[in-house]
C-alpha positions as CSV (number, residue, x, y, z in Angstrom):
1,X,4.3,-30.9,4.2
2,X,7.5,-32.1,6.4
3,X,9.7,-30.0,4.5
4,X,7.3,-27.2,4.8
5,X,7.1,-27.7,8.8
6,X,10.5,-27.8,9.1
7,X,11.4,-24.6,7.1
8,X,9.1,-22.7,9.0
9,X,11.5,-24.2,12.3
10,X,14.3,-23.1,11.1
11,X,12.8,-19.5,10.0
12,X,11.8,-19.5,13.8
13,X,14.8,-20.0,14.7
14,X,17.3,-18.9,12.4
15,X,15.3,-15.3,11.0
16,X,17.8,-13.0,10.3
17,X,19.2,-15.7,8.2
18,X,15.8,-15.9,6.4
19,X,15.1,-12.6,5.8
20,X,18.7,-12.1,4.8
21,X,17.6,-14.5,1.7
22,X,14.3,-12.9,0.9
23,X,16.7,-9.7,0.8
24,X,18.9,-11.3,-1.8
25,X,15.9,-12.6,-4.1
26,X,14.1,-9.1,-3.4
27,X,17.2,-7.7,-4.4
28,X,17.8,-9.5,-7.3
29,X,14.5,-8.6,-9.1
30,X,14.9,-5.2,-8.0
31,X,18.5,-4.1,-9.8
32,X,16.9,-6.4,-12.9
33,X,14.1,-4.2,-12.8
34,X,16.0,-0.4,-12.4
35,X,17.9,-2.1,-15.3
36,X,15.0,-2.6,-17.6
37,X,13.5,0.5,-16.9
38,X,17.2,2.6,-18.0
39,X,18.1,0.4,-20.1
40,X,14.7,0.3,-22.3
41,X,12.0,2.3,-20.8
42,X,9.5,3.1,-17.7
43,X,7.1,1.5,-19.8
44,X,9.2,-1.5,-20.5
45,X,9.4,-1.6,-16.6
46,X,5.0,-1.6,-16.3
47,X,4.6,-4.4,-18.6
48,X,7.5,-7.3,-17.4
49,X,5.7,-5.8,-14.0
50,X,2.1,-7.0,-15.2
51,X,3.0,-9.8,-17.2
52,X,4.9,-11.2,-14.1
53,X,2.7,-11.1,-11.4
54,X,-1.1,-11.4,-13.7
55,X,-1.5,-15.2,-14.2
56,X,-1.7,-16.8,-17.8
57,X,-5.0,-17.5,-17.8
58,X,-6.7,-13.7,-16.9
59,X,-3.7,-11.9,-18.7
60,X,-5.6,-10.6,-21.8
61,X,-2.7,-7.9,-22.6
62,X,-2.3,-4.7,-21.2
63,X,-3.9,-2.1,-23.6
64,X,-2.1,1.2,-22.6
65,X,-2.9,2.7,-26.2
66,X,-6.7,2.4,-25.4
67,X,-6.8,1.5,-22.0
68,X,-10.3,0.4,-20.6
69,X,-10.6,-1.5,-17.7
70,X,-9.6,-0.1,-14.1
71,X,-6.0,-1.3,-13.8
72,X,-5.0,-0.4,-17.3
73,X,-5.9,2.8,-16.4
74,X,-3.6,3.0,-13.5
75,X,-0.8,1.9,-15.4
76,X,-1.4,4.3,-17.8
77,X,-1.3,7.2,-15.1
78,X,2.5,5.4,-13.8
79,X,3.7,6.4,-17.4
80,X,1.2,9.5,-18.2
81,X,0.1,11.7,-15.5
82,X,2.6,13.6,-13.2
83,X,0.9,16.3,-9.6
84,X,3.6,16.7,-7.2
85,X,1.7,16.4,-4.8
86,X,1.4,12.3,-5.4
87,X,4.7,12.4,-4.0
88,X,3.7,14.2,-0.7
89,X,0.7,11.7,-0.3
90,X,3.0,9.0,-1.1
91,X,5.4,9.7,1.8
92,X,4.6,7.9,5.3
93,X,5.9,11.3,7.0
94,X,5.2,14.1,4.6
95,X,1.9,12.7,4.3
96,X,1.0,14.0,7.7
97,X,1.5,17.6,7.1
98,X,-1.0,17.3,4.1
99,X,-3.5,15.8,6.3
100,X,-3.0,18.5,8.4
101,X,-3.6,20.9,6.2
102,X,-6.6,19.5,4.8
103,X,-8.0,19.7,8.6
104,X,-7.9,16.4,9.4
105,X,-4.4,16.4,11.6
106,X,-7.2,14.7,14.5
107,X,-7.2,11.6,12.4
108,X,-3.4,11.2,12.4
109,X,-1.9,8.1,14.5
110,X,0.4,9.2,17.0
111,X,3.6,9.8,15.9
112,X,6.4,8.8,18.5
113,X,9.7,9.2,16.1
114,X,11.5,9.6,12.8
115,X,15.1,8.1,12.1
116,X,17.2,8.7,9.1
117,X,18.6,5.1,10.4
118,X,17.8,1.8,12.0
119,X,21.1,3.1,13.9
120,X,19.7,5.7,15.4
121,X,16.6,3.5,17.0
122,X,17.1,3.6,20.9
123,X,14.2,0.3,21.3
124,X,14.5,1.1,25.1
125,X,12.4,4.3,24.9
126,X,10.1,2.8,23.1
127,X,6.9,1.5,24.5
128,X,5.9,-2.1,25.0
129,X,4.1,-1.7,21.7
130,X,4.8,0.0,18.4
131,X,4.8,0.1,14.3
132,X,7.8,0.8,12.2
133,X,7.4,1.6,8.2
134,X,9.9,3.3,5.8
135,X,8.5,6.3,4.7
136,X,9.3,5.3,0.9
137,X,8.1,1.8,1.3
138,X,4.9,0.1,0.2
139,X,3.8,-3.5,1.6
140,X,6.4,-3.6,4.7
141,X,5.8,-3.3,7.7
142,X,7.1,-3.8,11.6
143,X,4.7,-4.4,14.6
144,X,5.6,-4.6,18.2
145,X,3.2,-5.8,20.1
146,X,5.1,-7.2,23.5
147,X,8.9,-6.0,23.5
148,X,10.2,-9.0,25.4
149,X,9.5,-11.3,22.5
150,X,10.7,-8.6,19.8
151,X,13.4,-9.4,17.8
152,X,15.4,-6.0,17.6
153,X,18.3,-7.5,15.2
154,X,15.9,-8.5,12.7
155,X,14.3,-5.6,12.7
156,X,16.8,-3.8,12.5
157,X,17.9,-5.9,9.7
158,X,14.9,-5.3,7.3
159,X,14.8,-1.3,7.8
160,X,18.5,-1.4,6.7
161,X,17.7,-3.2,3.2
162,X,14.1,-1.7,2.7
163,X,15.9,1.7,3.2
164,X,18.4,0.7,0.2
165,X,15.4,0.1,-2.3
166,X,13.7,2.5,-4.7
167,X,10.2,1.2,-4.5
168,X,9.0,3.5,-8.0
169,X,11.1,0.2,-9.6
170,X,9.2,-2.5,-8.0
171,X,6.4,-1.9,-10.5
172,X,6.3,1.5,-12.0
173,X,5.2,3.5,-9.2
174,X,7.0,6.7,-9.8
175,X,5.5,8.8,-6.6
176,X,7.8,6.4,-4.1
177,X,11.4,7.8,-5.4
178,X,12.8,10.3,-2.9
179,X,16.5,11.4,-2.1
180,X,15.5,10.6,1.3
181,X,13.9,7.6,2.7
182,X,13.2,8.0,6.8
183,X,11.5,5.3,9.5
184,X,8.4,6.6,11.1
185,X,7.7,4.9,14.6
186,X,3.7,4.7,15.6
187,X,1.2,3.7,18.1
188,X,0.6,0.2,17.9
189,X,-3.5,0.3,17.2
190,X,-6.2,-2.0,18.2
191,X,-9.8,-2.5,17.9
192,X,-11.4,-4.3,20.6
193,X,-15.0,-4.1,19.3
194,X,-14.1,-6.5,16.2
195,X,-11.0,-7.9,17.9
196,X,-8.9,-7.0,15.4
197,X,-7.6,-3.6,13.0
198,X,-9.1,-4.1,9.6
199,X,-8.7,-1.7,6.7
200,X,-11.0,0.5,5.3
201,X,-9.9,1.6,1.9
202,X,-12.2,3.4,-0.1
203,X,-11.9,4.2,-4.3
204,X,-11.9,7.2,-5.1
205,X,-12.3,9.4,-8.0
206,X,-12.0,13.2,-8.5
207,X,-12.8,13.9,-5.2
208,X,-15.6,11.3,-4.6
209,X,-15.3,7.7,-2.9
210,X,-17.1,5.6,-5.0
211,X,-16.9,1.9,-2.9
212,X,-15.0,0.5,0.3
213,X,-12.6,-2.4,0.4
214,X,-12.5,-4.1,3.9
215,X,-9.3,-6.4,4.4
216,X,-9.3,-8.6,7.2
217,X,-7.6,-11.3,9.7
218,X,-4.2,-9.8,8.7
219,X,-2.3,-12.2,10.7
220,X,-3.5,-14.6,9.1
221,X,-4.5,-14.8,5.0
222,X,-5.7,-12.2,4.6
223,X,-9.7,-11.7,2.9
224,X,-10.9,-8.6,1.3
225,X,-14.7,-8.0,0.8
226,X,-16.1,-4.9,-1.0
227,X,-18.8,-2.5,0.3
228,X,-21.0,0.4,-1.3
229,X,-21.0,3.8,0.5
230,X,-24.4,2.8,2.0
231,X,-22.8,-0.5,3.4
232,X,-24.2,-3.1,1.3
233,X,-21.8,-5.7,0.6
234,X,-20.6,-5.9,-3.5
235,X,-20.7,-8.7,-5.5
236,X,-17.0,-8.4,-6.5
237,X,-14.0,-9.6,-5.6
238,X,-9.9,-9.0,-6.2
239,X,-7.2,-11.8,-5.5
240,X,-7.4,-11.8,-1.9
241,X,-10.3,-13.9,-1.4
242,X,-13.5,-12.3,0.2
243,X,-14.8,-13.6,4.1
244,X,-17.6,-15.4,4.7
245,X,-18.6,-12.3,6.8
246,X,-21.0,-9.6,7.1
247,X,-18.8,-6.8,8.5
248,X,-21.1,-4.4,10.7
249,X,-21.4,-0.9,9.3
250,X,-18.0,0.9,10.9
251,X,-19.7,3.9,13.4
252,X,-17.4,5.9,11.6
253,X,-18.3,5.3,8.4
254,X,-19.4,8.9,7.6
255,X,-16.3,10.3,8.9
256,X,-14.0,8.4,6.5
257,X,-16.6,9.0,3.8
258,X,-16.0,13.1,4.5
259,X,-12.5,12.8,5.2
260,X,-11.8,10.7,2.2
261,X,-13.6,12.9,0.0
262,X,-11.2,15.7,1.0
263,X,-8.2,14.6,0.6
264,X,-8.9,12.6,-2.4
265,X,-9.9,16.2,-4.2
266,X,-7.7,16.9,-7.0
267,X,-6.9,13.4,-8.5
268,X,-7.9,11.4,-10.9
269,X,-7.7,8.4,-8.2
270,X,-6.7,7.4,-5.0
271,X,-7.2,4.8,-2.4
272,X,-7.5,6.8,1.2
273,X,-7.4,4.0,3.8
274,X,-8.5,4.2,7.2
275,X,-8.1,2.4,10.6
276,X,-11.0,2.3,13.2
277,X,-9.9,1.8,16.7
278,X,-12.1,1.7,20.0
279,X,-14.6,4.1,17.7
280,X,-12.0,6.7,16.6
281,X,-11.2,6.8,13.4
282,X,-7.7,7.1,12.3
283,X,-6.0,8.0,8.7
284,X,-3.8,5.1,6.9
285,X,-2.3,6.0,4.2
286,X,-2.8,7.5,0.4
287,X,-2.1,5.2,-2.7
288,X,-2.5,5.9,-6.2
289,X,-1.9,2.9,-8.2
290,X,-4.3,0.1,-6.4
291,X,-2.0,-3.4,-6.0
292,X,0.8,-1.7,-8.0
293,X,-1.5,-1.8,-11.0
294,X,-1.0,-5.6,-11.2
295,X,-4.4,-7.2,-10.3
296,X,-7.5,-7.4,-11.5
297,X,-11.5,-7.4,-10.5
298,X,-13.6,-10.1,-10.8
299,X,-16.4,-10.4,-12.9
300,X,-14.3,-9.6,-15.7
301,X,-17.1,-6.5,-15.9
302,X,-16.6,-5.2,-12.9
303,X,-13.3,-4.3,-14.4
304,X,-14.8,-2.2,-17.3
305,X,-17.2,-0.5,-14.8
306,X,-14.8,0.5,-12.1
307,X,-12.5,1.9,-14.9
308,X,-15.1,3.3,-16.5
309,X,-14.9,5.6,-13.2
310,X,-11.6,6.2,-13.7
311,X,-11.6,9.6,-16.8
312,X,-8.2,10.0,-17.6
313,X,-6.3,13.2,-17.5
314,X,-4.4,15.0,-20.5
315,X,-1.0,13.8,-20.8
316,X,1.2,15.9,-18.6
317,X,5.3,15.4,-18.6
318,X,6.8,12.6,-18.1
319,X,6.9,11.9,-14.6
320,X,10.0,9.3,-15.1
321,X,12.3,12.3,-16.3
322,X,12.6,13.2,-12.1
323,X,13.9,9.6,-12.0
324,X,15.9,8.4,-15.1
């Protein structure tokens, strides 16, 4: 517990230093990763993925011959299925032109600047608050909510090394490689009806949202409950474990519902997540491989049944041969 307390001083203190570490063990597992995956083969790459991250005692094998449950399905699509347009959806800034073209460009958080480089940030014209993501990236983020405590060397700092990785290593996720990673700079959200931004992230397959995950208290650990389309709150559950809440029925509910429909049309699946701020709805973010494929539902069941949703497509080309 004291040695616990006291890192987290010194990270306080001393965080470039810190993140500099997490960079070198990121790092690390990273070029061991593009190595496996060159070396022996993209699927090589899913499995030491899986196996790493699923804990000994749910890891039951990952059947990609006859794959059954929900995320062996996904994993079979990182290795199987190839639409150009994943990468499009996949991209933090190309994504808004799809949006827009779907009709939806109203739902699009405003946009205040894209940098090739954390060099070319001028934090000065920014506003008092902001959001920072690479384009490429999945998981990282940078919020700005009061500029006189932000840290812009750290910052700084992390875009630099996130902009060096190739997230379709981290675990298979071929849709993230581009030839040209960007920043995108945002309005900072907020939601002062719940008093703080959740996530609405709803399944979908072909075209159709099936069920809603709701993640909550981000800043701190993080809970995830599950919701039908009629609001009803679902007995099942992932890793993040579920709140001891009943979230009220978001009043835009039927928007995402209609938007999500759209621009999930086309794919076998995708998660379209969703912000709601002050009422308005705003868009999130497209991902095709839920957690990186590396998770799992519980009951063991609900596993089966969600990827019983999930009807796999032929076998198109290989959508590592871009990459490799």
């Amino acid at each position: 517990m004291i040695a616990a307390s006291l890192k987290q001083v010194l990270k306080k203190r001393f965080p470039v230093f810190f993140e500099w570490l997490h960079s070198v063990k990121f790092t690390k597992l990273y070029k061991k990763q593009v190595k496996l995956a060159h070396k022996e083969s993209p699927e090589a790459l899913v499995r030491a993925v899986y196996n790493r991250v699923i804990p000994k005692w749910h890891n039951y094998g990952l059947d990609l011959e006859n794959p059954a449950t929900f995320y062996e399905k996904i994993n079979w699509l990182k290795l199987h299925y190839y639409n150009p347009d994943m990468v499009i959806c996949s991209d933090k800034y190309l994504v808004r032109k799809y949006v827009e073209e779907k009709g939806l460009g109203y739902m699009l958080n405003e946009l205040y600047s894209v940098y090739d480089s954390p060099d070319e940030i001028d934090f000065s014209s920014l506003p008092e608050k902001f959001v920072m993501k690479a384009t490429h990236d999945s998981g990282h983020v940078i919020l700005c909510s009061n500029k006189k405590d932000f840290n812009e060397k750290l910052a700084k700092f992390k875009l630099k090394w996130w902009l060096k990785i190739d997230y379709a290593y981290m675990s298979g996720e071929w849709p993230y490689h581009t030839d040209h990673p960007r920043i995108i700079c945002e309005k900072f959200l907020e939601d002062h009806t719940l008093g703080e931004l959740v996530d609405y992230k709803f399944y979908c397959f072909y075209g159709k949202p099936h069920f809603c995950l709701l993640v909550s208290d981000r800043s701190g650990h993080a809970k995830a409950d599950f919701y039908n389309n009629d609001w009803e709150k679902l007995p099942i559950r992932v890793v993040k474990e579920p709140s001891d809440k009943i979230f009220p029925r978001p009043e835009g509910l039927d928007e995402m519902l209609a938007a999500a429909e759209t621009l999930s049309s086309g794919f076998p699946f995708v998660r379209v997540d969703f912000y709601q701020a002050d009422g308005k709805v705003y868009f999130g973010e497209l991902t095709f491989f839920d957690a990186g494929g590396a998770c799992w539902f519980e009951p063991d069941e609900a596993d089966r049944r969600i990827g019983d949703l999930l009807k796999l497509p032929e076998q198109t080309i290989d959508p590592w041969e871009k990459i490799l």
